[in-house]
C-alpha positions in Angstrom: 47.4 -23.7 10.1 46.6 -21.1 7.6 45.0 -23.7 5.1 42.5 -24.4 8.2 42.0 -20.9 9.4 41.3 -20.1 5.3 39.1 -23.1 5.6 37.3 -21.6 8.5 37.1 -18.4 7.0 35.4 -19.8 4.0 33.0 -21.6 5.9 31.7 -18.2 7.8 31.3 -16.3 4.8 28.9 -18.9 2.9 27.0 -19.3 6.2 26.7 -15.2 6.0 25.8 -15.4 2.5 23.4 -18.1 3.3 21.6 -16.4 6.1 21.6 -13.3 4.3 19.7 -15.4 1.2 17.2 -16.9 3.5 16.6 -13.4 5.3 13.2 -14.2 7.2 12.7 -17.8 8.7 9.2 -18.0 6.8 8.3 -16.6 3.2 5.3 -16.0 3.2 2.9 -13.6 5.3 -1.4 -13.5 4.9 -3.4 -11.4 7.2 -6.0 -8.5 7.7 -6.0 -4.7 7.4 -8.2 -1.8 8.7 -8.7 1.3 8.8 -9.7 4.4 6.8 -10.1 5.9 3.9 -10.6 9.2 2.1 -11.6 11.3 -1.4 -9.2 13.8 -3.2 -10.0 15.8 -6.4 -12.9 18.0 -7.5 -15.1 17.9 -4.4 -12.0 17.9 -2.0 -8.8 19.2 -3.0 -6.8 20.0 0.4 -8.1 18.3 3.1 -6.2 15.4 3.2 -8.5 14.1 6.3 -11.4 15.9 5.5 -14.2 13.0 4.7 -12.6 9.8 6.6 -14.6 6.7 6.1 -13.9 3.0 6.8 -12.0 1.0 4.8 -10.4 -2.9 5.4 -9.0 -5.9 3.6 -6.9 -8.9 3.3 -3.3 -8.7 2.6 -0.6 -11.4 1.4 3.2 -10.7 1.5 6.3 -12.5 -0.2 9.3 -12.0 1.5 12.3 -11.7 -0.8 15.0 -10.9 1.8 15.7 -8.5 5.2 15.1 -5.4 2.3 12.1 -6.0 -0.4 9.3 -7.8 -0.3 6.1 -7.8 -2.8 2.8 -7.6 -1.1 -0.6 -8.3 -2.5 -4.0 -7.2 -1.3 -8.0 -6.8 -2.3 -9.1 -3.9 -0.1 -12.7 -2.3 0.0 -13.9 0.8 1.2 -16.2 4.1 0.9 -15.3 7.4 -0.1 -17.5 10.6 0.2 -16.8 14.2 -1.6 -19.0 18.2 -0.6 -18.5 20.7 -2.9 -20.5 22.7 -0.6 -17.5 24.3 1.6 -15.2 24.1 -1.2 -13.4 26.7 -2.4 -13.9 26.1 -6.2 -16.8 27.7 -8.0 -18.0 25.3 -10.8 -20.1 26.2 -13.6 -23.6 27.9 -12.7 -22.2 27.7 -9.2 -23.4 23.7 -9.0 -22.9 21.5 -6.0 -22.7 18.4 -5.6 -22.7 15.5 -2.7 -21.4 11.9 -3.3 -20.2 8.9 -1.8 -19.0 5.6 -3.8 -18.0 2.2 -2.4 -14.7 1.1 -4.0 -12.8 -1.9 -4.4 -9.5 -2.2 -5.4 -6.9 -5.5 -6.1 -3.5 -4.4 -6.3 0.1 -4.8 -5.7 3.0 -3.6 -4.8 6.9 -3.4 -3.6 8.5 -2.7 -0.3 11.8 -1.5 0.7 12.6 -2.0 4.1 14.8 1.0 5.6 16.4 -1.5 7.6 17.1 -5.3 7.6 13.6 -6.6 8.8 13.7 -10.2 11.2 13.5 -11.0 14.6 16.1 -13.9 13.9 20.2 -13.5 12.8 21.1 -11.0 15.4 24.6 -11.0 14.3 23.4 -10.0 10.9 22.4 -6.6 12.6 18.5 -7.3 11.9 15.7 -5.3 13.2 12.3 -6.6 14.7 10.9 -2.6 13.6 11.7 -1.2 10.4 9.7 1.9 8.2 9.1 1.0 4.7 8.4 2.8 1.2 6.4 1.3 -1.6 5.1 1.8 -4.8 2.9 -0.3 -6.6 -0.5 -0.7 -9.1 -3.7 -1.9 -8.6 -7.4 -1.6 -10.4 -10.1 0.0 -8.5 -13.3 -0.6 -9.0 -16.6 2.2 -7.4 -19.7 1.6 -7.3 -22.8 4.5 -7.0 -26.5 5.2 -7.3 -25.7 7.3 -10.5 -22.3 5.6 -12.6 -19.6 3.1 -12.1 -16.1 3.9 -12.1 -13.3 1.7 -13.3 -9.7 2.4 -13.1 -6.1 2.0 -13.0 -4.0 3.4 -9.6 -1.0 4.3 -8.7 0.0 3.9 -4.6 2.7 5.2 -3.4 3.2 5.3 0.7 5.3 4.9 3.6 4.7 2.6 6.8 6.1 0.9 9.7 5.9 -2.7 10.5 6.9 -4.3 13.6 7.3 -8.4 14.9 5.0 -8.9 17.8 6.2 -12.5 18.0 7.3 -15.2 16.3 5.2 -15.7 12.8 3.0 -12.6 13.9 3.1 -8.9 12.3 2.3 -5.9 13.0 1.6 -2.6 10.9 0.7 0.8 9.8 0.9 2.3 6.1 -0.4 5.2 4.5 -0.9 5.5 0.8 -1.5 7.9 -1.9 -3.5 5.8 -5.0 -3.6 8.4 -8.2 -5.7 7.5 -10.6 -4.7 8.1 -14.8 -8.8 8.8 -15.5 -10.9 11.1 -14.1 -14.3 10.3 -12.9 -14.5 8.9 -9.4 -16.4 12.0 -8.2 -19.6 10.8 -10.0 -22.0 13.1 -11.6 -25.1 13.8 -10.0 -28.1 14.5 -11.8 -28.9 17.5 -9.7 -25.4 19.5 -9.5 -22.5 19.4 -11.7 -20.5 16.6 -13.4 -17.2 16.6 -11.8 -15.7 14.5 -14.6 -13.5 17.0 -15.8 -15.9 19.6 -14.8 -14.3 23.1 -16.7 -14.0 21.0 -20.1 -10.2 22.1 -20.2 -7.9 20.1 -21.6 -6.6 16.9 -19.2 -2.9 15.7 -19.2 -1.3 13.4 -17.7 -1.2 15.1 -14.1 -4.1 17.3 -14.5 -8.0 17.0 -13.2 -7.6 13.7 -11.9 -8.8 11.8 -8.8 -6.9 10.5 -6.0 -8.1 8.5 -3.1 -5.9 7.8 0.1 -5.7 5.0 2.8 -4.4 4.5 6.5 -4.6 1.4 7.1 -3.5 -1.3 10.0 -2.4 -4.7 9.4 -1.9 -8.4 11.1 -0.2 -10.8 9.6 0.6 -14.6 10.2 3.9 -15.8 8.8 4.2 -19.4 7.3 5.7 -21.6 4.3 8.9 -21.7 6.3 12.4 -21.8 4.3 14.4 -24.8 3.8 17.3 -23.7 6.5 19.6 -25.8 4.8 23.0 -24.3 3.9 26.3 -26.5 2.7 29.6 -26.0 2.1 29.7 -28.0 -0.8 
C-alpha cells in the first residue's frame, strides 16, 4: 500500500513538473501592435505626452514558461520636438522645430508578475497578468536635414490578457534611452541640438529618449509536444 501510494505520488509530481515545463499549450505568438509614440530630450524634456504621434508594428513572442518569455519586434513611427514653449534658453536664444520618422528592430525579455495561461487551472494560472521588460534594439530616423542611427535601451511595463484560445491581447509602455545624442536633428535655421551647450556628455547626460504606448494582437501557434512519461 505505501509502495503504490509512493508510486502515485511520484507520478503527480512529474506530471506537475511536466505541466509546469510546458507552461503555455503553444510556443510561439506573431501579431500586430499600434499605437503612439513620442520625443524626449532637448526640444522636450517633461512632457512625457506632449507631441503624441502614431506609431505600429509587428511583434513575435517565444514563450519560455508561465514567467518569461522573449519578444521580438520591427516597429515604425514619427516623432516631433518645439523648442518654442520650452523652458530651456539655447545659445543666441535659437529655436528649432523637427519631426523624424524612426524605425527600430529590437528585442527584449518579459517577466510575467503572475503565471500567464488560460490552461492548468490547478497550477494556479492566470488568463491576465502585468509584465516588466527590458531589452535592446537599433533605431534608425530619418529627416529632411540628417539621419540618425543608434543603439536603445527599453525598459517598460504592460498588461497582457487571453481573449481566447491562441488569441492575445495587450498594452505596454516603454521608455527607449538612447547611448548617442542626436535624434533631435539640427536644423539649418535654429540651433543644433546635438549636444547643444558643448558641455561634456557622460554616460547619462544630454541624451535622447523616445517613448511608446503601444497595443498588441497576437495569434498563438507551433503547439508543444504535450507528451509527458513516467519513464
Amino acid at each position: 500500500m505505501k509502495l503504490a501510494s509512493k508510486h502515485i505520488l511520484l507520478i503527480g509530481i512529474m506530471i506537475y513538473n511536466c505541466a509546469v515545463a510546458m507552461a503555455q499549450e503553444y510556443r510561439y505568438e506573431l501579431g500586430g501592435m499600434a499605437g503612439t509614440s513620442l520625443y524626449l530630450g532637448d526640444a522636450n524634456e517633461t512632457a512625457y505626452f506632449k507631441g503624441m504621434n502614431p506609431a505600429g508594428g509587428v511583434v513575435f513572442r517565444n514563450n519560455l514558461n508561465f514567467r518569461w518569455a522573449t519578444q521580438t519586434h520591427l516597429l515604425a513611427g514619427k516623432i516631433s520636438g518645439d523648442t518654442k514653449n520650452g523652458k530651456n534658453v539655447f545659445p543666441n536664444n535659437s529655436q528649432i522645430a523637427f519631426d523624424r520618422t524612426f524605425f527600430e528592430l529590437g528585442g527584449q525579455m518579459e517577466f510575467n508578475f503572475l503565471p500567464y495561461s488560460d490552461k492548468f487551472a490547478y497550477l494556479n494560472t492566470s488568463k491576465i497578468s502585468p509584465y516588466l521588460l527590458a531589452g535592446l534594439g537599433l533605431t534608425l530616423a530619418t529627416g529632411k536635414n540628417q539621419t540618425f542611427f543608434g543603439i536603445n535601451f527599453p525598459l517598460g511595463v504592460g498588461v497582457k490578457y487571453k481573449l481566447a484560445n491562441k488569441l492575445n491581447i495587450g498594452v505596454e509602455y516603454a521608455v527607449h534611452r538612447l547611448i548617442n545624442d542626436g535624434l533631435d536633428a539640427p536644423d539649418s535655421r535654429g540651433v543644433n541640438l546635438n549636444n547643444p551647450y558643448g558641455v561634456s556628455q557622460g554616460l547619462l547626460k544630454n541624451k535622447d529618449w523616445y517613448n511608446t504606448l503601444l497595443f498588441s494582437i497576437t495569434w498563438e501557434f507551433g503547439l508543444r509536444d504535450g507528451r509527458c512519461t513516467t519513464q
